[in-house]
C-alpha positions as CSV (number, residue, x, y, z in Angstrom):
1,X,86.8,-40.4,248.1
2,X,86.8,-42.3,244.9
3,X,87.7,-40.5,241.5
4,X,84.6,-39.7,240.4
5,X,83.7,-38.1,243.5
6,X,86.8,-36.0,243.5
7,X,86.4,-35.1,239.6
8,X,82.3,-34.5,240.5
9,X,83.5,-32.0,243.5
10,X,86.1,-30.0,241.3
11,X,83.2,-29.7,238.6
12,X,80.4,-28.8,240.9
13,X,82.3,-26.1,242.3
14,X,82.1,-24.5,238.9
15,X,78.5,-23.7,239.2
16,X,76.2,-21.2,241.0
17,X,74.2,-22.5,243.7
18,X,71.2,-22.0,241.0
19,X,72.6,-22.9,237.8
20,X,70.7,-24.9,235.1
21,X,72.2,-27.2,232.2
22,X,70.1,-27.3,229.0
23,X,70.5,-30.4,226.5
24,X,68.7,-31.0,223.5
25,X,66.9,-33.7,225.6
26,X,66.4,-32.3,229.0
27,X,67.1,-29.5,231.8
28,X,68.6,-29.9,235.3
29,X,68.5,-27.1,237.5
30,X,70.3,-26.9,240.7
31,X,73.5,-28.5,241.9
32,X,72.2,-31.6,243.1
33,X,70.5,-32.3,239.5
34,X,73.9,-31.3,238.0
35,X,76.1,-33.5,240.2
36,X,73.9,-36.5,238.9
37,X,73.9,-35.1,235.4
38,X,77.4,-35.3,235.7
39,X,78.1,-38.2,237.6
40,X,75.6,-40.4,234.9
41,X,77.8,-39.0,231.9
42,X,80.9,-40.2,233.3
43,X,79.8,-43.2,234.5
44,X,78.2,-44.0,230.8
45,X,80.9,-42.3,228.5
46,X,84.0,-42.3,230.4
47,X,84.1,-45.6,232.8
48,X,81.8,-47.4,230.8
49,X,82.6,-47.1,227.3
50,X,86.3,-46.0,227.8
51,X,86.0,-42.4,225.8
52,X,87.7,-38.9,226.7
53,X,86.4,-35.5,226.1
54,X,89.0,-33.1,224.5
55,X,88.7,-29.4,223.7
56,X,88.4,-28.8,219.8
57,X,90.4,-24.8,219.7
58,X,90.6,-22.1,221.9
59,X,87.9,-21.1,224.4
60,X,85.8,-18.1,223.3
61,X,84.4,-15.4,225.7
62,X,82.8,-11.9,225.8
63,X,81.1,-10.5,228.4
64,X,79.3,-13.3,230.5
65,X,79.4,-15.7,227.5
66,X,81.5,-18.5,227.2
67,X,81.6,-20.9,223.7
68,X,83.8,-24.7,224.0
69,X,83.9,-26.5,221.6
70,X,84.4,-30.3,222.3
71,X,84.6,-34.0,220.9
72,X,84.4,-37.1,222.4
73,X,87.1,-39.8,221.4
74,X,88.1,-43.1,222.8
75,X,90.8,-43.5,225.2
76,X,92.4,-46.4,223.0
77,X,92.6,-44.0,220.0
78,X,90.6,-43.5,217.0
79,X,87.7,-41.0,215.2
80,X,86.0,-38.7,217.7
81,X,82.6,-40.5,218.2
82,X,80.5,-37.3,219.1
83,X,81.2,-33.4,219.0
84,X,79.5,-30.6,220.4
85,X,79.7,-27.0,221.8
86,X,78.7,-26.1,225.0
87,X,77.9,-22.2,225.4
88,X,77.8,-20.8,228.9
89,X,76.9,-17.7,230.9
90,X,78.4,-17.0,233.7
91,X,77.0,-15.0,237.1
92,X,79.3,-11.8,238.4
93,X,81.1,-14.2,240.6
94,X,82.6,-15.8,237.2
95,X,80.8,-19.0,238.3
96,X,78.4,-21.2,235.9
97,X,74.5,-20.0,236.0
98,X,73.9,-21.8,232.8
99,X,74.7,-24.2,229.9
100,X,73.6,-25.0,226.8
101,X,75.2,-28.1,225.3
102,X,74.8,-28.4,221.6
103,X,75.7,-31.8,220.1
104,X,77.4,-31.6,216.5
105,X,77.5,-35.2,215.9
C-alpha cells in the first residue's frame, strides 16, 4: 500500500457511507467521489507542488457542527499560499455526513 493509499484509507474512514463535500466549485457525494476528491488534492497540492496543510487555532464544535480553520503552506517554508475553513456536520455515529470548505485566500 503506497502512502497515499494509506493516508486516503485513514481519511475515508472519517465519513458516512453517504456523505457529501461541498466546494465553492463543485459537490461529491459518496465515498467513492470523496476518495478521488481527496486523492486529486494530494496528488496536486501535496506531491506535486510540495505544500502542507496546517490547522490555524483550535477546533470548534457544538452540537453536530464542527468549524477548522486551515492554511496551506509549503513544505520548504514560507507564507501560507491559501487559507480556508472547512465546517462540518457530523451523523450520530460522530462520523462525517457533510463539508463545506470555504476558501479565505
Amino acid at each position: 500500500m503506497t502512502a497515499i493509499d494509506e493516508f486516503t484509507a485513514r481519511y475515508v474512514g472519517l465519513w458516512s457511507e453517504d456523505a457529501r463535500v461541498c466546494t465553492g466549485a463543485n459537490e461529491y457525494v459518496g465515498l467513492d467521489a470523496i476518495t478521488g476528491r481527496v486523492t486529486t488534492a494530494h496528488e496536486k497540492f501535496v506531491h506535486g507542488q510540495g505544500c502542507l496543510f496546517r490547522q490555524l487555532g483550535p477546533t470548534e464544535a457544538h452540537h453536530d457542527g464542527v468549524r477548522i480553520r486551515w492554511e496551506m503552506v509549503p513544505a520548504s517554508g514560507g507564507s501560507a499560499v491559501s487559507g480556508g475553513t472547512q465546517f462540518l456536520l457530523l451523523d450520530r455515529d460522530g462520523r462525517v455526513r457533510s463539508d463545506h470548505q470555504f476558501i479565505d485566500f
